[in-house]
Backbone bond lengths (Angstrom), bond angles and torsions (degrees), N, CA, C in turn:
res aa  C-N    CA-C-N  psi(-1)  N-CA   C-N-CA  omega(-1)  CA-C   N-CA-C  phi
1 X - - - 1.454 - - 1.530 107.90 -
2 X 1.311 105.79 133.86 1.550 110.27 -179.74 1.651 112.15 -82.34
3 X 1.898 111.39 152.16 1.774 91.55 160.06 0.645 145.08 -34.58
4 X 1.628 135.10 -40.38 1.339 118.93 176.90 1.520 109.96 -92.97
5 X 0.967 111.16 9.78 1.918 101.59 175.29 1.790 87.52 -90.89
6 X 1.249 146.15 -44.06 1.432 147.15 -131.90 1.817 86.72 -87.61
7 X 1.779 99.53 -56.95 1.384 103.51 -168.65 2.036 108.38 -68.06
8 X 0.746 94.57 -3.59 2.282 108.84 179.63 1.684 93.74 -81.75
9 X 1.485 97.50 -56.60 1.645 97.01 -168.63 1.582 125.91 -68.14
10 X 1.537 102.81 -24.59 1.552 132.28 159.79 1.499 127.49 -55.74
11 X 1.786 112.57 -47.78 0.821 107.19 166.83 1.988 131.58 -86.34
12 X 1.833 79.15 -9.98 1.826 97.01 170.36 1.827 105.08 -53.64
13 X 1.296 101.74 -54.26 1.160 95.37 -143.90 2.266 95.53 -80.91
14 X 1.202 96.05 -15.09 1.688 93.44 151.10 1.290 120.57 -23.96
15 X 1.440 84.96 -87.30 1.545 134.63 169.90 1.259 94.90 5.53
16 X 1.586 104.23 -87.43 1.649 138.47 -167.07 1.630 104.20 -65.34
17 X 1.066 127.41 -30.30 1.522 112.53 161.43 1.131 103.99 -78.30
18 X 0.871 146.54 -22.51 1.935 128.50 -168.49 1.610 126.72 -89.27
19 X 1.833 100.53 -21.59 0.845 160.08 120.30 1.631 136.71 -14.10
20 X 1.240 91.11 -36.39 1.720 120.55 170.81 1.364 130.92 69.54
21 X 1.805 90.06 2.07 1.755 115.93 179.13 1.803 111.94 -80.40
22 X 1.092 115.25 62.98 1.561 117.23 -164.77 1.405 112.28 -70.21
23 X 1.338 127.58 -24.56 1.626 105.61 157.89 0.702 134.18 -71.06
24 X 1.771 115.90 -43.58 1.896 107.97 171.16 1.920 97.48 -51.67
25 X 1.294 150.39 -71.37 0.921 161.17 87.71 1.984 79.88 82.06
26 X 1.504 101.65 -107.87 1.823 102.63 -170.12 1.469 89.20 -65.31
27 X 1.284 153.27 -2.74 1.729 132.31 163.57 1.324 112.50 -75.27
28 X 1.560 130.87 -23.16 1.223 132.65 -169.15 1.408 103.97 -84.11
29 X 1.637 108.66 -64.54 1.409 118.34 -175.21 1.548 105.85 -60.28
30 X 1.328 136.52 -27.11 1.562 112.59 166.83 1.318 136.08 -85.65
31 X 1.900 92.12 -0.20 1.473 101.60 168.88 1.614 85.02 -84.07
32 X 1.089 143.43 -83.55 1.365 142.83 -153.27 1.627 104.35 -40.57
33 X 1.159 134.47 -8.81 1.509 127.17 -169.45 1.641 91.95 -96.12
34 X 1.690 107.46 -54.93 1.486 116.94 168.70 1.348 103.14 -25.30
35 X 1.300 103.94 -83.16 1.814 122.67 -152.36 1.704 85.61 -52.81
36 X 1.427 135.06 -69.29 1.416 107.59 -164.41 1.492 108.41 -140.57
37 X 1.327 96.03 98.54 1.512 131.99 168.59 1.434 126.08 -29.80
38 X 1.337 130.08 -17.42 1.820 141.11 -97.68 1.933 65.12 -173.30
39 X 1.323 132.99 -54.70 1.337 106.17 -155.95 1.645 123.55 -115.19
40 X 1.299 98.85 135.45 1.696 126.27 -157.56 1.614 94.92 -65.61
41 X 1.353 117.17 -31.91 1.762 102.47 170.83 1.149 115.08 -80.41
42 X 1.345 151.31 -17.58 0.893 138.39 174.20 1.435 124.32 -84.20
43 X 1.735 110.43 -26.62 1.886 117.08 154.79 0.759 127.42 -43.61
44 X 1.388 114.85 -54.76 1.521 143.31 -173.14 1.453 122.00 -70.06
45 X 1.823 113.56 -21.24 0.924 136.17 169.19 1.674 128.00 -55.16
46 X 1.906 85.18 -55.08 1.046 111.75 168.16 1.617 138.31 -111.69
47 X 1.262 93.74 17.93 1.729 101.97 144.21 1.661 113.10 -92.67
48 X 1.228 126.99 -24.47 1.639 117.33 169.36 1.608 105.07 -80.99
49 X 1.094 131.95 -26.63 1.418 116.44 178.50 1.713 107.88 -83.25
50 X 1.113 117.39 -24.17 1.687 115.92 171.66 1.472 103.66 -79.62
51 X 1.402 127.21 -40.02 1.331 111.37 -170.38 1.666 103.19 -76.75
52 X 1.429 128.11 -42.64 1.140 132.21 -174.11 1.850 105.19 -48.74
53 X 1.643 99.22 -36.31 1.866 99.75 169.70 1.258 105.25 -81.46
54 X 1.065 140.75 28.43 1.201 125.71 173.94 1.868 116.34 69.01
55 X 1.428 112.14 -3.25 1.455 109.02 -163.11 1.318 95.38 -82.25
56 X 1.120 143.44 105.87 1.867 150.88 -135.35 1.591 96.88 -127.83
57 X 1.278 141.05 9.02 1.030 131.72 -154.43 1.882 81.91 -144.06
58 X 1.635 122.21 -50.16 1.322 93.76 -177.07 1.885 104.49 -89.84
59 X 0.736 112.64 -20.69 1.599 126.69 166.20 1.669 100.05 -25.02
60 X 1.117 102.57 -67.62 1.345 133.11 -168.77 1.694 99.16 -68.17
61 X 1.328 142.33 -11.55 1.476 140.90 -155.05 1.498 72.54 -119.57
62 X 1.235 113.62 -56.21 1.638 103.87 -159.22 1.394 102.83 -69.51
63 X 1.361 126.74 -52.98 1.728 107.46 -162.66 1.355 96.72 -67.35
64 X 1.380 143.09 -45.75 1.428 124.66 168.16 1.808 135.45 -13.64
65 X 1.741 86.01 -50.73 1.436 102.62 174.46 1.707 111.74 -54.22
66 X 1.526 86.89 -48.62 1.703 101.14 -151.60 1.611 90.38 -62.01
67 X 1.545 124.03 -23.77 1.697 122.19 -155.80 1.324 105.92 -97.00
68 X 1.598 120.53 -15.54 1.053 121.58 -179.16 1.728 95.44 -89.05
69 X 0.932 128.47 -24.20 1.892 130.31 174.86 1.768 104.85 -69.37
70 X 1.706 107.82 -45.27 1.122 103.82 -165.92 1.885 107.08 -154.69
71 X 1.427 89.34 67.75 1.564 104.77 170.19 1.807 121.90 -42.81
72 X 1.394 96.82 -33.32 1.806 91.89 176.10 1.451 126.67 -97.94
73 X 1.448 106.08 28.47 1.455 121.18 -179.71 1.102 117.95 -76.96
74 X 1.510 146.36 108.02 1.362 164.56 155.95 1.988 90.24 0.79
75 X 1.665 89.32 -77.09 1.690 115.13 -160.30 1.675 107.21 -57.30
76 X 1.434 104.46 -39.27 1.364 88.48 -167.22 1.390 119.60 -100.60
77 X 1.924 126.50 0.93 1.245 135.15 131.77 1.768 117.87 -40.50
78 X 1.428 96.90 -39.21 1.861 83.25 -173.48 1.735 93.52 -95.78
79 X 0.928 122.43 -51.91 1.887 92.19 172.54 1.328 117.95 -45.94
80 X 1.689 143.45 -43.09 1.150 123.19 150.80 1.503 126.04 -20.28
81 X 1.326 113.08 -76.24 1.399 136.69 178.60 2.390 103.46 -37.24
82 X 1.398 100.23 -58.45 1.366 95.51 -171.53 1.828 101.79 -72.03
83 X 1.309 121.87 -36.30 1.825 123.48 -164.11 2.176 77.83 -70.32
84 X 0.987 139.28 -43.97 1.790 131.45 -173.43 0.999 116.75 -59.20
85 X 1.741 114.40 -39.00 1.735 145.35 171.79 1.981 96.86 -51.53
86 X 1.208 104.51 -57.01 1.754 97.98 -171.32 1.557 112.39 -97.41
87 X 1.565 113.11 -4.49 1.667 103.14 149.94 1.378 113.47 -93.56
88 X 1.113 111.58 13.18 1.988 120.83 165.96 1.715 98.25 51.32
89 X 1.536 102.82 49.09 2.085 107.66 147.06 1.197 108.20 -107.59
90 X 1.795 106.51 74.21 1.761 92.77 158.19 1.587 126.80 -17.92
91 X 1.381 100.22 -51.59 1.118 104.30 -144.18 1.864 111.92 -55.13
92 X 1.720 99.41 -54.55 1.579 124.98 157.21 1.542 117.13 -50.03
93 X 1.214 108.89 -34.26 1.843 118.50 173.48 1.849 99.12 -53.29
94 X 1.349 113.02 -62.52 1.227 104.66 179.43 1.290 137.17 -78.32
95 X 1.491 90.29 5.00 2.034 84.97 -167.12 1.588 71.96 -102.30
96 X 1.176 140.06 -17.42 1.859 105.35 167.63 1.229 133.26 -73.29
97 X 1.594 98.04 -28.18 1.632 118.95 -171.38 2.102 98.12 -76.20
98 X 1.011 94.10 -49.43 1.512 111.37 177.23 2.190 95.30 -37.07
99 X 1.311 90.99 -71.81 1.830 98.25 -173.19 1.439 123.82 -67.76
100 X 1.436 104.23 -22.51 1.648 125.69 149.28 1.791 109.19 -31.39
101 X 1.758 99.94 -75.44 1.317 106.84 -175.76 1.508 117.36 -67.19
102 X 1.083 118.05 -37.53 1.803 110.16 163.05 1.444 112.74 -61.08
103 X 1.327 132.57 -8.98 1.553 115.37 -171.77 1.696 93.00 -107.34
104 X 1.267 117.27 -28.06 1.553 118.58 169.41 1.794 104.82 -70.05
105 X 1.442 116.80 -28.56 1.704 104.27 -178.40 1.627 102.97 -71.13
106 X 1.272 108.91 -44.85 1.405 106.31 -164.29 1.783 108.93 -85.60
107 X 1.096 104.91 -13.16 1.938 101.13 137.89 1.133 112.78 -36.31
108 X 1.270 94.87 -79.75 1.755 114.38 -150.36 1.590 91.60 -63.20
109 X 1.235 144.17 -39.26 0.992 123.46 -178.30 1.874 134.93 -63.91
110 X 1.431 90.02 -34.80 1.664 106.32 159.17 1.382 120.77 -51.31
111 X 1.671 121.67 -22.24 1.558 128.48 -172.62 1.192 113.17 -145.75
112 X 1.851 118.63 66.36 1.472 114.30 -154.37 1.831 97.39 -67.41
113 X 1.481 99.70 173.11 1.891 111.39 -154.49 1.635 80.28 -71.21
114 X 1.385 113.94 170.94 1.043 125.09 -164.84 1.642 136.84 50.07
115 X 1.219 102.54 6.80 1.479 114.26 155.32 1.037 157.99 -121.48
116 X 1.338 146.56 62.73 1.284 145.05 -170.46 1.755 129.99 -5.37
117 X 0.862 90.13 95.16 1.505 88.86 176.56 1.597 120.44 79.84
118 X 1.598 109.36 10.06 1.571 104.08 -133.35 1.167 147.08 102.16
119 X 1.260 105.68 -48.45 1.275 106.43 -171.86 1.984 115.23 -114.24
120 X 1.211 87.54 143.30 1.875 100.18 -163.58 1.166 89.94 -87.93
């Protein structure tokens, strides 16, 4: 499957959760995890549509995936942090939310407030 067919089927299966159709919904996104293994939107996809069902156990398989692709991700430290929040491990709840806020400081530091892009 090519990018833009993976990222179509990714945002299909959005679609279908938002939508309120949640099997086509987890049938799309685990074909899209299938079809490409290698990509952090489609993990990430489907750790918020499993955690949003409450399914806390594959929620939790998928953002793993997505963190081992892309450990310095803002988004997929704090979905870690919230899927730990509803298996009630403080402890793991904060060490994502915790690395969340260091990957949002050192944002913000690359583009201090009042500047575009950088540049004044």
């Amino acid at each position: 499957m090519d990018a833009d067919a993976l990222q179509n089927l990714i945002e299909e299966a959005t679609f279908d959760y938002t939508m309120g159709d949640h099997d086509d919904a987890v049938s799309k996104i685990n074909a899209a995890t299938t079809a490409g293994p290698d990509s952090f939107a489609a993990w990430h996809a489907s750790a918020e549509i499993h955690l949003n069902l409450k399914m806390l156990d594959e929620a939790l398989a998928a953002a793993e995936q997505a963190h081992r692709i892309d450990p310095n991700d803002v988004f997929i430290n704090t979905t870690l942090s919230r899927i730990w929040v509803g298996k009630g491990d403080k402890e793991q709840a904060e060490k994502f939310g915790a690395q969340a806020k260091m990957l949002g400081w050192k944002d913000q530091l690359k583009t201090p407030p009042g500047t575009k892009d950088g540049i004044n």
